[in-house]
N, C-alpha and C positions, 0 to 999 in steps of 0.2 A: 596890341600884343603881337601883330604877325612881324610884321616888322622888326621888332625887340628881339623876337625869338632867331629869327634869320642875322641877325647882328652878334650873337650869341654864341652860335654854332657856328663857325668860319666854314669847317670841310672836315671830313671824315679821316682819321691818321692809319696808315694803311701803311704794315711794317711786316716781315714774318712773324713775330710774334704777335702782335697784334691779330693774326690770323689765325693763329693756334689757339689764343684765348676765344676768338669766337666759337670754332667749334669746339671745344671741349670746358667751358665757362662760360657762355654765354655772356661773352662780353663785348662790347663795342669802344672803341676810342675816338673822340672826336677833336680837331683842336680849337681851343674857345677863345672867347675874348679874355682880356688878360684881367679883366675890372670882373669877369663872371663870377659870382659866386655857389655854391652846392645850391642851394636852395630854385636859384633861377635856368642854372642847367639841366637841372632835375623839369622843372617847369617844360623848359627849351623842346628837350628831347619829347617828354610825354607827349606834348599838343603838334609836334612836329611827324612824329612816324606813329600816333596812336598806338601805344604800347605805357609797361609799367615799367618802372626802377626801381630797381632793392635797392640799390647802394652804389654810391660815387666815390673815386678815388682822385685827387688830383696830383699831375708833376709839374711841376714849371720848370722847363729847362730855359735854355739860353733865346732860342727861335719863339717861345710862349709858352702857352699855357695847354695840357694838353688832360681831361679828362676821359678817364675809363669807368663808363658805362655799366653795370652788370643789371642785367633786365629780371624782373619777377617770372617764377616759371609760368610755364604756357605763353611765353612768348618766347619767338627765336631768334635770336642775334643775325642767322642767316637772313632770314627773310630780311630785316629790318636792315642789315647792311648790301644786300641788294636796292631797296629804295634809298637806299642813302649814297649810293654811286660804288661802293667799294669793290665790286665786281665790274 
């Protein structure tokens, strides 16, 4: 599964908005593989930065696939997007 999980999550999607949703939504965006589905990025992220997920959003644009994150409270999108390189 470490493996799968790292195949999964490609890199973190870092936009302005994507930044405003952190702080004030506690949200993260990340860009996935294009075969990922909710249930496995869900997976991904949890075992990845030890934290929870309320709820995944996906867009697929034209460059991939690109899921938004929103964490259960008591966790912080800040913190979580500091281990994840976004800063």
């Amino acid at each position: 599964m470490t493996e799968l999980r790292h195949r999964i999550i490609l890199h973190a999607y870092v936009t302005e908005k994507s930044m405003d949703e952190m702080e004030r939504q506690n949200k993260l965006e990340f860009v996935v593989d294009r075969r990922a589905r909710r249930p496995e990025i869900k997976a991904a992220v949890e075992q990845t930065y030890q934290c929870k997920v309320a709820k995944i959003t996906i867009k697929i644009v034209r460059t991939g696939k690109i899921a938004t994150v929103r964490l259960a409270p008591g966790f912080s999108a800040e913190d979580i997007g500091g281990r994840a390189g976004v800063f």
